[in-house]
C-alpha positions as CSV (number, residue, x, y, z in Angstrom):
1,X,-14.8,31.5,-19.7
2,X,-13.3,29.7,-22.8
3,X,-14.9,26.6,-21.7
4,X,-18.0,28.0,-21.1
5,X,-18.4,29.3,-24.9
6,X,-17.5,26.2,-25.9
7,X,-20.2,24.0,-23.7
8,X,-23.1,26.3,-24.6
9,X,-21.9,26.6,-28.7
10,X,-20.2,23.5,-29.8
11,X,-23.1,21.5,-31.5
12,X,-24.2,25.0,-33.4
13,X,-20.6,25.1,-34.4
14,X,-20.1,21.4,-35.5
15,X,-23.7,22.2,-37.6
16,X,-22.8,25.6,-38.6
17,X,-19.1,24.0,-40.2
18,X,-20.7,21.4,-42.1
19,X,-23.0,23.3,-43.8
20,X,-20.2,26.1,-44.9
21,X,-18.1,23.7,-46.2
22,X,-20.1,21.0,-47.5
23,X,-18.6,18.5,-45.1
24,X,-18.0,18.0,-41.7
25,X,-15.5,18.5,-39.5
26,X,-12.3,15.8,-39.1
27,X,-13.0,13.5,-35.7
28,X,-10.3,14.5,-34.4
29,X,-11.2,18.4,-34.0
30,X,-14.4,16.8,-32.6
31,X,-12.6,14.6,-30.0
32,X,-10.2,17.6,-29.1
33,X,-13.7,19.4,-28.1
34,X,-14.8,16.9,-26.2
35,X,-11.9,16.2,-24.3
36,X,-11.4,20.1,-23.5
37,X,-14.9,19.7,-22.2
38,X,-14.7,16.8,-19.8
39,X,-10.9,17.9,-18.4
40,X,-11.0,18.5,-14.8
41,X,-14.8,17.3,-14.2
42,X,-14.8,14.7,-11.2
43,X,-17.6,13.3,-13.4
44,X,-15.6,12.1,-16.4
45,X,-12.9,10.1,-13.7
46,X,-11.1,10.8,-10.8
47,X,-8.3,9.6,-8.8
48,X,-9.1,9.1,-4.9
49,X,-6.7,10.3,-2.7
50,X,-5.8,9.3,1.2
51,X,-3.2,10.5,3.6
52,X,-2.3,7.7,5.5
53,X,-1.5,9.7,8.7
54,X,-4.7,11.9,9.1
55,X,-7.1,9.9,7.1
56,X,-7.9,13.2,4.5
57,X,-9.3,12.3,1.3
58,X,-8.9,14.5,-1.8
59,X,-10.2,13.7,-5.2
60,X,-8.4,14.5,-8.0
61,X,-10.1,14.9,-11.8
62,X,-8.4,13.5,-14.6
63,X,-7.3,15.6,-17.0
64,X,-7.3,15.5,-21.2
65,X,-3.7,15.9,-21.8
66,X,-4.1,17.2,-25.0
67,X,-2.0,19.6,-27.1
68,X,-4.3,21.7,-29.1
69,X,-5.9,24.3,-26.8
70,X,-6.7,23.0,-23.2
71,X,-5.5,26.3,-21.3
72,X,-4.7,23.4,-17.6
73,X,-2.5,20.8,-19.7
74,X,-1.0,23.4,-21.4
75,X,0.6,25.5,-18.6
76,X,1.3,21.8,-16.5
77,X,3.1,20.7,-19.6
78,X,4.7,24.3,-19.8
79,X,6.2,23.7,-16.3
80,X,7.1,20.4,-16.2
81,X,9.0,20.9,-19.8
82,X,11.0,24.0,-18.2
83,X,12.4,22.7,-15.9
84,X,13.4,19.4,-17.3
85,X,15.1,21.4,-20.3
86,X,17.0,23.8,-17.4
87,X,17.7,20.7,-15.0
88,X,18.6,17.6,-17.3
89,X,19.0,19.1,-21.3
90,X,20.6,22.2,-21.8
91,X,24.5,22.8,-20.2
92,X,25.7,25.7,-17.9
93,X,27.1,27.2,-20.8
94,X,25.6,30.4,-22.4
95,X,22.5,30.4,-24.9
96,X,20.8,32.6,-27.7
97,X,17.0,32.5,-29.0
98,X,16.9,32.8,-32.2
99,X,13.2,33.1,-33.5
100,X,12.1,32.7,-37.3
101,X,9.2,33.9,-38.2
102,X,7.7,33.1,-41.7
103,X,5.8,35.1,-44.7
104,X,1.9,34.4,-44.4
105,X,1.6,32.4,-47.6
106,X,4.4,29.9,-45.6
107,X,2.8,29.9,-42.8
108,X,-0.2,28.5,-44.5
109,X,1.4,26.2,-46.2
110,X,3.0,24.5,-43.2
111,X,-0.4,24.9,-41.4
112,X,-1.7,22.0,-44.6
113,X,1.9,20.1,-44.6
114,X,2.8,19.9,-41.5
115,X,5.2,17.2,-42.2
116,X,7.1,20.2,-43.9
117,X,8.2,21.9,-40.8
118,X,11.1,19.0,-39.9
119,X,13.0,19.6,-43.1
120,X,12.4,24.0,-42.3
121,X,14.0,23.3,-38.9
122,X,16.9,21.4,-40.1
123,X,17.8,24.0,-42.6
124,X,17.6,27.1,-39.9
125,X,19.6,24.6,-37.6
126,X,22.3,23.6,-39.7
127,X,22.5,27.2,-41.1
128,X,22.7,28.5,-37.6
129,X,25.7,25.8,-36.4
130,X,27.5,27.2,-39.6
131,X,27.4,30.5,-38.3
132,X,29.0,29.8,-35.0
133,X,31.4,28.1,-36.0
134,X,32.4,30.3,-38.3
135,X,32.6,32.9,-35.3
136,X,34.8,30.5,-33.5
137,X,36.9,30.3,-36.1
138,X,36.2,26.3,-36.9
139,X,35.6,24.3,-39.7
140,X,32.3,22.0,-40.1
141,X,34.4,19.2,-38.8
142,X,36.3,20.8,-36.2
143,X,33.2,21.3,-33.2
144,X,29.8,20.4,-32.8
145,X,26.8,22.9,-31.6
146,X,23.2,22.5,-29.9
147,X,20.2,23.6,-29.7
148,X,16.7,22.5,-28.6
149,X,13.6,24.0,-31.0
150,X,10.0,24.9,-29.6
151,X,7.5,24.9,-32.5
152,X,5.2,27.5,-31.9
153,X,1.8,27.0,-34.0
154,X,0.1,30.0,-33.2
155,X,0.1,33.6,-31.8
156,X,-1.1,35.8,-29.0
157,X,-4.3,36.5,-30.6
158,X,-5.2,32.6,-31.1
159,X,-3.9,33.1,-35.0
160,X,-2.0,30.2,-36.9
161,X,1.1,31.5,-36.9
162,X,3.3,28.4,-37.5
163,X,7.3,30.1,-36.3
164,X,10.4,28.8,-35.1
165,X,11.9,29.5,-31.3
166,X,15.7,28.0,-31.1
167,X,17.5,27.7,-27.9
168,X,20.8,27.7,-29.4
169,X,23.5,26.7,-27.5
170,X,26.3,30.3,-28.4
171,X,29.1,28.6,-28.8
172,X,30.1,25.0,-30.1
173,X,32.6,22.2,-28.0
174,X,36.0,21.5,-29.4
175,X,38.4,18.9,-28.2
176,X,41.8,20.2,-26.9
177,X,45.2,18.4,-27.8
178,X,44.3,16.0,-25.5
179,X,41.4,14.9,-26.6
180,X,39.0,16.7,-24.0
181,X,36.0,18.6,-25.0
182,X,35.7,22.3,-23.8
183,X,33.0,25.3,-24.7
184,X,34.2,28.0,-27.4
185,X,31.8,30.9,-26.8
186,X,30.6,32.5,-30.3
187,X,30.7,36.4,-30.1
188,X,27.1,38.1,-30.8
189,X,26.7,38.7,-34.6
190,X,26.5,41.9,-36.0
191,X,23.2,43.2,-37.9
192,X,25.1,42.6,-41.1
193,X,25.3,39.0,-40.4
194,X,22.2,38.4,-39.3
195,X,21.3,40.0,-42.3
196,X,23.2,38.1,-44.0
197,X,22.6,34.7,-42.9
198,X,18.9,35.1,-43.4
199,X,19.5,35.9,-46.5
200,X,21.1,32.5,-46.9
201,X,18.3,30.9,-44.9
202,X,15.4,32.3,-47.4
203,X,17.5,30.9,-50.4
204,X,17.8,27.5,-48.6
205,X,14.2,27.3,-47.3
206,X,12.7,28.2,-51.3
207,X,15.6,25.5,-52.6
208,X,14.4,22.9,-50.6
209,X,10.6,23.8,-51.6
210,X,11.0,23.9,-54.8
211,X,12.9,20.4,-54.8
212,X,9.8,19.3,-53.0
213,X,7.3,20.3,-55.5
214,X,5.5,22.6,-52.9
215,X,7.0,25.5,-54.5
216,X,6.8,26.4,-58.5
217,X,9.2,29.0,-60.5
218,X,7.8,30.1,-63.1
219,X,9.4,33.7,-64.9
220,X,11.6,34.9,-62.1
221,X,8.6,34.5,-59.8
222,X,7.6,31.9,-56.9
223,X,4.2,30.5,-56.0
224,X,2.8,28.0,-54.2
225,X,1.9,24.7,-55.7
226,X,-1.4,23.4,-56.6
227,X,-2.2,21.2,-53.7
228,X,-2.6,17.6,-54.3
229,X,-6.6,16.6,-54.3
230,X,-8.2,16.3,-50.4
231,X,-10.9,14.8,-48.7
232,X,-13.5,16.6,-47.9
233,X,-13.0,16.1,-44.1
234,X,-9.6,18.0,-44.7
235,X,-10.6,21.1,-46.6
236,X,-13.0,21.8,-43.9
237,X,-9.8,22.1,-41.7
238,X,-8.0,23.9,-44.3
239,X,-10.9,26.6,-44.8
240,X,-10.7,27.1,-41.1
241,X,-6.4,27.0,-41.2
242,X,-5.8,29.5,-43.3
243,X,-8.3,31.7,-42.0
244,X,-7.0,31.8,-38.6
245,X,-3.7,32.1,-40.3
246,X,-4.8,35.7,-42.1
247,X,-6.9,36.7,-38.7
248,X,-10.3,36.4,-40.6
249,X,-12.9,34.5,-40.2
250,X,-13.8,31.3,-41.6
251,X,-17.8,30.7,-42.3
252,X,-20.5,32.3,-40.4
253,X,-22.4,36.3,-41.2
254,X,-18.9,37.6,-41.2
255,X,-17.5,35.2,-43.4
256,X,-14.0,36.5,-45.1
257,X,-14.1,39.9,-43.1
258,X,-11.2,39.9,-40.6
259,X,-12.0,40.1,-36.7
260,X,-12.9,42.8,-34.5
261,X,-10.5,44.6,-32.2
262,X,-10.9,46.9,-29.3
263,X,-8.7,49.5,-29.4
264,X,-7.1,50.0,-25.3
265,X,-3.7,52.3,-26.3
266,X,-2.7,54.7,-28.3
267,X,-0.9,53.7,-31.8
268,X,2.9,53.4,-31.6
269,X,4.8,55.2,-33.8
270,X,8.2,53.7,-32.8
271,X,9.6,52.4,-36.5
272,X,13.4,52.4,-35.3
273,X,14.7,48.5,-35.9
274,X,15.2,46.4,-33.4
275,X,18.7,45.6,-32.8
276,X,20.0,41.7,-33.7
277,X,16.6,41.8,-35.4
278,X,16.5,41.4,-39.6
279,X,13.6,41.8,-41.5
280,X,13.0,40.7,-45.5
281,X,10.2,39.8,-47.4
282,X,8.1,38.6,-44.4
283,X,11.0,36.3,-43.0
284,X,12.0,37.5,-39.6
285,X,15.0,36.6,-37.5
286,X,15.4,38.0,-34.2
287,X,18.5,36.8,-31.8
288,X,18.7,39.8,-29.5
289,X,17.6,37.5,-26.2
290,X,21.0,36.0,-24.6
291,X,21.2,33.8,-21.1
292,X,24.7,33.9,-19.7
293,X,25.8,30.4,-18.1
294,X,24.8,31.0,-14.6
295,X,21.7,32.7,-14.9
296,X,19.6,29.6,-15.0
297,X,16.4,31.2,-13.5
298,X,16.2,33.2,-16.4
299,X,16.7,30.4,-18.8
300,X,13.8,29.2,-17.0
301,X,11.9,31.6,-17.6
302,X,12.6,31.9,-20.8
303,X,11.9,28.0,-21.8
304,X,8.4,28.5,-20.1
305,X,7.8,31.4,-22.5
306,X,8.1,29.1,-24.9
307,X,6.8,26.3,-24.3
308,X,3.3,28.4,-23.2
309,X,-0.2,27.0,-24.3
310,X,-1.9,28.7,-26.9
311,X,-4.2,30.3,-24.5
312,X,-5.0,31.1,-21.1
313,X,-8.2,31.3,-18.9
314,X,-6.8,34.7,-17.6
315,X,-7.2,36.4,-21.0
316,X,-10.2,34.7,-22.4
317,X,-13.7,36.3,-20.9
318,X,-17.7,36.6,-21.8
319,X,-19.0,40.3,-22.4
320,X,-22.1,41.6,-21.5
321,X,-22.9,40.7,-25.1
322,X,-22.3,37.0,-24.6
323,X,-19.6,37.6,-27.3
324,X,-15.6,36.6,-26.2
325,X,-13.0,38.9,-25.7
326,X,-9.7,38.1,-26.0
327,X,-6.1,40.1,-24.6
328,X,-3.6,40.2,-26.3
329,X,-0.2,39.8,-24.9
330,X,0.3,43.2,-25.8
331,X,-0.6,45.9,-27.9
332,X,-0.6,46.2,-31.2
333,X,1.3,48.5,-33.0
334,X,-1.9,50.4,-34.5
335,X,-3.3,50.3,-30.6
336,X,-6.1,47.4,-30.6
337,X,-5.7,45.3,-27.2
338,X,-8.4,42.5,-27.2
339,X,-9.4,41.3,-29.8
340,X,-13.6,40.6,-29.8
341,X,-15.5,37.5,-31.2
342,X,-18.9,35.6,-31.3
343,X,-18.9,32.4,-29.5
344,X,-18.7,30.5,-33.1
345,X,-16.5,32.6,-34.3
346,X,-13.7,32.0,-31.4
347,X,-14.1,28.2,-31.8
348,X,-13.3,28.6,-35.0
349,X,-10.0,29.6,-34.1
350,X,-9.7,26.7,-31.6
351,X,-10.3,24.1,-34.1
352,X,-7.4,25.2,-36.5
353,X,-4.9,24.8,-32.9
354,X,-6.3,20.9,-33.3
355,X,-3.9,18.7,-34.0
356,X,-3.9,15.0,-35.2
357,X,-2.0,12.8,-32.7
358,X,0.0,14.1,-30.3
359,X,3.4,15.7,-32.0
360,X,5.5,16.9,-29.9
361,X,6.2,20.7,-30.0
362,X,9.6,20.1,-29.4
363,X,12.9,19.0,-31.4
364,X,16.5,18.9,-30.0
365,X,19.3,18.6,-32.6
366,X,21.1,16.3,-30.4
367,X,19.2,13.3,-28.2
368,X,20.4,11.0,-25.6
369,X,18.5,8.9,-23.1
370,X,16.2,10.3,-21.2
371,X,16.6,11.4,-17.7
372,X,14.0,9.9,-15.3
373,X,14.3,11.6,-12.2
374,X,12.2,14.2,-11.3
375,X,12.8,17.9,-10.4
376,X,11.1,16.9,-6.8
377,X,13.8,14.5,-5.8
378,X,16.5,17.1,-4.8
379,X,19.1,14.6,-3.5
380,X,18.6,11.9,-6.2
381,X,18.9,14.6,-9.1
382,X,21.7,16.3,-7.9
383,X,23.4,13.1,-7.4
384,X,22.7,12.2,-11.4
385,X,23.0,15.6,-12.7
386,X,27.0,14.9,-11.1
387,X,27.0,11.5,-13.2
388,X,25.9,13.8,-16.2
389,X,23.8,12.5,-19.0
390,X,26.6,9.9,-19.5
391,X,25.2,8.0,-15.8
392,X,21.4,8.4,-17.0
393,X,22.4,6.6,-20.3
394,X,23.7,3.6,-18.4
395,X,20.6,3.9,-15.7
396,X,17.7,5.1,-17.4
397,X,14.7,2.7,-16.7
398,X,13.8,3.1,-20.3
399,X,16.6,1.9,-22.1
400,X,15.3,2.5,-25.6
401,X,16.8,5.1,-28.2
402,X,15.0,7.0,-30.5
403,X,15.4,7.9,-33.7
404,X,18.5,9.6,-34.6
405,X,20.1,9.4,-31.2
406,X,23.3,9.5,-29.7
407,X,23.6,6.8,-26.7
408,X,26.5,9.0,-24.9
409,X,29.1,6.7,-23.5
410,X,32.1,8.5,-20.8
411,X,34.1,7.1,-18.6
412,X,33.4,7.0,-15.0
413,X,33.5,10.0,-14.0
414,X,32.0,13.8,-15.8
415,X,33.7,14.8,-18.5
416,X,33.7,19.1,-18.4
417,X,29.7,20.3,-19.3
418,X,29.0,17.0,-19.6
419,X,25.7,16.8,-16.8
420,X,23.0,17.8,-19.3
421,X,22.3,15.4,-22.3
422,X,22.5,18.4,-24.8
423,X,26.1,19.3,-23.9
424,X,27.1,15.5,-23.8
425,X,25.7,14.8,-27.1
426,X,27.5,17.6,-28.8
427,X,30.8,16.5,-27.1
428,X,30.0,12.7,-28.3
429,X,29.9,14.1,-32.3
430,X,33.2,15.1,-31.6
C-alpha cells in the first residue's frame, strides 16, 4: 500500500517540497524514490531462471537494495544479517542489550551530523566495557569485551528517532596462568548502577560535544550550537528531519501541527519503572533483555529485532479516505494505535529515513575477516565455524582488512570460544 501512495503522489510531493522550502529536494531523496518504485518490477530488470532437469523457467525482479525505507530489502537484509551475526560473529557465551535512547534536541542533532554518532557509540562502548570489567573484578588491562551495535534511525511510528541497540557480550575474556583465554561472566547490575553509569555516560556524551563545538555552555546551561551555514538542498532535508524527529509535520495545510492518531486501547496507567531500566533527562538506558549461551534461537530473534526495516507492508494501508494509516508496534501509553496521514504527509516521513550512500547500520567493537560461507552450506559452515574465525582469516576469499581490524592469528587448532570472529578478536587484544 506504501508503494502505491508513493506512485500516485511523488511528483505533487517533490513540487509541493520545493515550494515550502524554497529549494528542492537533495537527488539523493529523489533517487531513493525512484528506486523504491522500480524494486521488484520485472520491467526495470530481471534475472531469467532455468532448472536444468525439468526445463521450468522463473523470472526473478531485481531488487533496489537500498537502506532508507524499501519494506523487501529491508526484511532480506534483516535475515541474512541475523543469522550471519548468530552463525559467524557473536560467541556461545551469554549476551545483554543495552539500548540508549537520546533527548529529542540530540536526536536532532545527530539526524543533521550524522558523522556524530561514531564518536556517541564509542563513548557508550567503552563506558559499557568499563563496567564489566569492573563487575569481574579486572582492571582496563587485564580482559577485553565485545559487542556488536545496531544503529537504529527511527521508530515504530516512521519518526527519526536516531538510538543505540548494543549486543554486548556479558562478560569479558581473560587469559589464565597459562596463557589461555577463557569467558568471565559479568553479574547483572543493579538499578543503582545503571543509574549510575548513565549518569557517567551523559557527562561523557555533553564533554565530548562541547569539545566539538556542537554543544555551547553558557551560565550553567547547555544549548545546541549555531549550525554552520547549508546549502539550500540540505535545509530542505533538515526541515523535513527534525520534523519527523518531533512527530509533526513538515510543510503542507498542516504544517507544524503534529500528526493524527487513532485511538484503538484504552490509556495505560502503569507508571511503575521498569526494572534494569534508568531514566534522566530524556537519556534512557534499558539492559533488562539477557540471552544465556545456548539459547541461540533467541539470540536470533533478537538480532532480527534489530536489525528490522523501518517499515513493513503489513502495517502500512490506504483508508477509505485515500489517506495512510499506519500501526504502530504497539500502543501508546495515552491509547493511540495507528497513527493516520495524507499521502504527502507520509512521504514526508519517508524522505527524512533517506540516506546518502549506503552506511552501514552496523558497528562491531572488534572486526576480523569476514566469513564467506553461507548459512545454506550446512557441511561447509560447520566445518569453518570448528576452524573458528582464526581458519576464515587464513581462507577468506577477500583477504582485505578494514579499518581498525584485528587479523586474528591461532594456532592450528580452536582456541576455547574462539569459532566466532567477535570472541576471537576479543581474545586476540589480550
Amino acid at each position: 500500500m506504501g508503494a502505491v501512495a508513493v506512485q500516485q503522489h511523488a511528483a505533487t510531493f517533490f513540487a509541493q517540497a520545493e515550494d515550502a522550502a524554497g529549494a528542492d529536494l537533495p537527488q539523493f531523496v529523489k533517487d531513493e524514490f525512484d528506486a523504491f518504485l522500480e524494486c521488484g518490477i520485472l520491467a526495470h530488470g530481471f534475472l531469467r531462471l532455468r532448472c536444468g532437469e525439468c526445463g521450468q523457467d522463473r523470472l526473478l525482479a531485481f531488487s533496489c537494495k537500498r537502506r532508507g525505507f524499501c519494506p523487501s530489502c529491508g526484511a532480506r537484509r534483516m535475515s541474512q544479517s541475523a543469522a550471519h551475526l548468530v552463525d559467524h560473529v557473536i560467541p556461545h557465551v551469554p549476551v545483554r542489550q543495552w539500548v540508549l535512547s537520546l533527548p529529542i534536541p540530540l536526536r536532532v542533532l545527530l539526524a543533521a551530523q550524522p558523522e556524530l554518532v561514531t564518536p556517541v557509540l564509542q563513548v557508550v562502548q567503552r563506558m559499557a566495557t568499563r563496567h564489566l570489567l569492573g563487575q569481574a573484578g579486572l582492571r582496563a588491562d587485564e580482559g577485553h569485551g565485545g559487542a556488536v551495535t545496531l544503529i537504529q534511525r527511527y521508530g515504530s511510528a516512521a519518526n527519526r528517532n536516531i538510538h543505540l541497540h548494543c549486543l554486548v557480550l556479558d562478560g569479558v575474556y581473560r587469559c589464565d596462568a597459562h596463557g589461555a583465554p577463557g569467558f568471565i561472566e559479568a553479574g547483572a547490575p543493579s538499578d543503582d548502577e545503571l543509574d549510575a553509569l548513565l549518569h557517567t555516560i551523559i557527562a561523557r556524551l555533553m564533554k565530548m560535544l562541547t569539545r566539538r563545538g556542537v554543544l555551547v555552555e553558557d551560565m550553567g546551561h547547555t544549548f545546541l550550537a549555531e549550525p554552520d551555514a547549508d546549502g539550500e538542498e540540505a535545509r530542505t532535508l533538515r526541515l523535513l528531519q527534525a520534523a519527523a524527529v518531533t512527530y509533526r509535520i513538515a510543510f503542507g495545510p498542516r504544517a507544524g501541527q503534529k500528526v493524527l492518531t487513532l485511538r484503538g486501547a484504552m490509556p495505560g496507567e502503569d507508571t511503575t519503572r521498569q526494572a534494569l531500566c534508568a531514566d534522566i533527562d530524556g537519556f534512557s538506558l534499558h539492559a533488562a533483555v539477557r540471552v544465556e549461551a545456548h539459547d541461540r534461537k533467541r539470540l536470533e530473534r533478537l538480532c532480527r529485532y534489530i536489525t528490522r526495516s523501518a517499515l513493513s507492508d503489513e502495517r502500512v494501508q490506504l483508508n477509505a479516505a485515500g489517506q495512510v494509516e499506519l500501526k504502530l508496534k504497539a500502543p501508546w501509553r495515552d491509547g493511540p494505535t495507528h497513527l493516520i496521514m495524507s499521502p504527502l504527509e507520509f512521504m514526508q516521513r519517508l524522505a527524512a529515513r533517506a540516506t546518502e550512500g549506503r552506511p552501514s547500520g552496523s558497528c562491531a567493537a572488534a572486526q576480523v575477516a569476514p566469513d564467506q560461507v553461507p548459512r545454506s552450506m550446512g557441511p561447509e559452515r560447520e566445518a569453518q565455524a570448528a576452524g573458528g574465525a582464526a581458519a576464515t582469516a587464513r581462507t577468506s576469499a577477500s583477504g582485505q582488512r578494514s579499518r581498525g581490524a584485528r587479523r586474528v592469528r591461532g594456532p592450528d587448532g580452536p582456541g576455547p570460544a574462539e569459532s566466532h570472529q567477535l570472541g576471537a578478536a576479543a581474545q586476540a587484544g589480550l
